[in-house]
SEDODO-876620 format. One line per field, with one value per residue (C-alpha): residue number from 0; residue in one letter; y, z, x. Coordinates in nm, 3 decimals. Layout:
# residues N
nr	NUM, ...
rest	A, ...
Y	Y, ...
Z	Z, ...
X	X, ...
END
This chain:
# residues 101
nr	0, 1, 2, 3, 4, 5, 6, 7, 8, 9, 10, 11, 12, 13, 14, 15, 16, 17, 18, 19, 20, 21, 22, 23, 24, 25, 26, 27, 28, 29, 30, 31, 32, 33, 34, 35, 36, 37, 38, 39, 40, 41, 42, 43, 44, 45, 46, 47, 48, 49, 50, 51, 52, 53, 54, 55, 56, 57, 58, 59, 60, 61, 62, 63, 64, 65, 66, 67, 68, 69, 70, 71, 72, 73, 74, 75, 76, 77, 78, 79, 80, 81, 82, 83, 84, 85, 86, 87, 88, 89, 90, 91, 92, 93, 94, 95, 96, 97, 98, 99, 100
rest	X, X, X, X, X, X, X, X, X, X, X, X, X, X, X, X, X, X, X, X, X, X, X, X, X, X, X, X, X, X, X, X, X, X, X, X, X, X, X, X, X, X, X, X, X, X, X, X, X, X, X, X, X, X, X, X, X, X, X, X, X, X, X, X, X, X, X, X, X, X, X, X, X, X, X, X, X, X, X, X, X, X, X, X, X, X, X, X, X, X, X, X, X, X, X, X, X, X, X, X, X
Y	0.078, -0.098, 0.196, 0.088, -0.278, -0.244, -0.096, -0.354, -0.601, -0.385, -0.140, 0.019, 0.150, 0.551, 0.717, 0.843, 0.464, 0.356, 0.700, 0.592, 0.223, 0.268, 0.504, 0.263, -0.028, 0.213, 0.281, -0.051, -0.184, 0.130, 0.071, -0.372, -0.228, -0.037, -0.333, -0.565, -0.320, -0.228, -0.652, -0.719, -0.368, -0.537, -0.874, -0.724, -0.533, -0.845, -1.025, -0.779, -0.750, -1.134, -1.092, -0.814, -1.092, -1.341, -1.114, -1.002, -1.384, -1.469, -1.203, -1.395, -1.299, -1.464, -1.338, -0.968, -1.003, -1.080, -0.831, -0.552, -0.720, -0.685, -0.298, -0.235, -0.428, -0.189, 0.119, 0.025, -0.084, 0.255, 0.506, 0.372, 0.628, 0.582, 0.706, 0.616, 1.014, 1.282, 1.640, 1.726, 2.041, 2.179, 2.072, 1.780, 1.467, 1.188, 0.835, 0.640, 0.265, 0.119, 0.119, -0.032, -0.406
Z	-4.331, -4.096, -4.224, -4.568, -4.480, -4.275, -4.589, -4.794, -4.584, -4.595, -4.849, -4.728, -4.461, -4.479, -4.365, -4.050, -3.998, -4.012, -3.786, -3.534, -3.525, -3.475, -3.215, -2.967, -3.061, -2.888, -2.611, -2.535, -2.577, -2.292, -2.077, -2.075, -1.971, -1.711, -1.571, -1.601, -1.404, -1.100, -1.091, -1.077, -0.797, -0.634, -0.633, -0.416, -0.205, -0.036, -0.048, 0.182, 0.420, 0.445, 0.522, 0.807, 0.954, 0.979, 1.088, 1.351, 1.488, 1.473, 1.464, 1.222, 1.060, 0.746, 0.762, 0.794, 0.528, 0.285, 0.442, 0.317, -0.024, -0.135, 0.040, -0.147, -0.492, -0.425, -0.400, -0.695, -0.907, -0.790, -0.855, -1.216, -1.492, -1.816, -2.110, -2.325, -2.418, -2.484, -2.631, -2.975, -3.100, -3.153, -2.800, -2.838, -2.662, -2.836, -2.806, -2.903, -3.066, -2.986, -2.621, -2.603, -2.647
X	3.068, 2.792, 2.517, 2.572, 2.529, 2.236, 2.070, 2.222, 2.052, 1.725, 1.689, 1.372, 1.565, 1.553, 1.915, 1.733, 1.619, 1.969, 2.098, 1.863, 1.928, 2.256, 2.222, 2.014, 2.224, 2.508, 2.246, 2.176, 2.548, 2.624, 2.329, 2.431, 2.757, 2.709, 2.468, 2.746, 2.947, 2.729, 2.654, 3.091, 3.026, 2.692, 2.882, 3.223, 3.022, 2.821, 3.189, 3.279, 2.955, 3.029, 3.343, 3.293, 3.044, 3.283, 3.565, 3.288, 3.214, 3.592, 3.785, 4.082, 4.339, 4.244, 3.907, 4.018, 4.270, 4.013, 3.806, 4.107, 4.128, 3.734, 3.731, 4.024, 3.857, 3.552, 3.739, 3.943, 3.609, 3.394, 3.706, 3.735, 3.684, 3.548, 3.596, 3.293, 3.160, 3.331, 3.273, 3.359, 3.465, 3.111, 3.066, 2.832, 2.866, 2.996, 3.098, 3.356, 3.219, 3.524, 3.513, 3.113, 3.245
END
């Protein structure tokens, strides 16, 4: 697997080298994710400020159509679950790799 690669590639690499690299390569994977998220979030939410200006200055239909599409696009992005972490049997917390990219 990747652990036994990484010390392929450098063989001075102690097991709790390799444990711990692959553990912040996970953290940083999760934490990029969840910044991507709350930008897609951040992004919607001002589309929908704008929106509720215009609606405000012309009071259109078109304008307060798009208005319900981003509030409903914001709900729909903030009421997502994840399922990155879970708890195993000993009751740790663990993550599934799978789900990072």
């Amino acid at each position: 697997g990747g652990d036994e690669q990484l010390q392929h590639l450098n063989p001075d690499l102690t097991n709790e080298q390799v444990f711990d690299i692959r553990n912040l390569t996970a953290a940083i994977i999760l934490t990029a994710n969840r910044v991507s998220y709350v930008t897609s979030c951040t992004s919607t939410a001002e589309e929908l400020l704008q929106s509720l200006k215009n609606y405000r200055k012309t009071f259109s239909l078109i304008t307060l159509q798009t208005m319900t599409l981003r509030s409903k696009q914001l709900a729909k992005q903030i009421a997502a679950e994840r399922h990155y972490i879970k708890k195993n049997e000993q009751n740790q917390l663990i993550y599934d790799p799978r789900f990072l990219v």
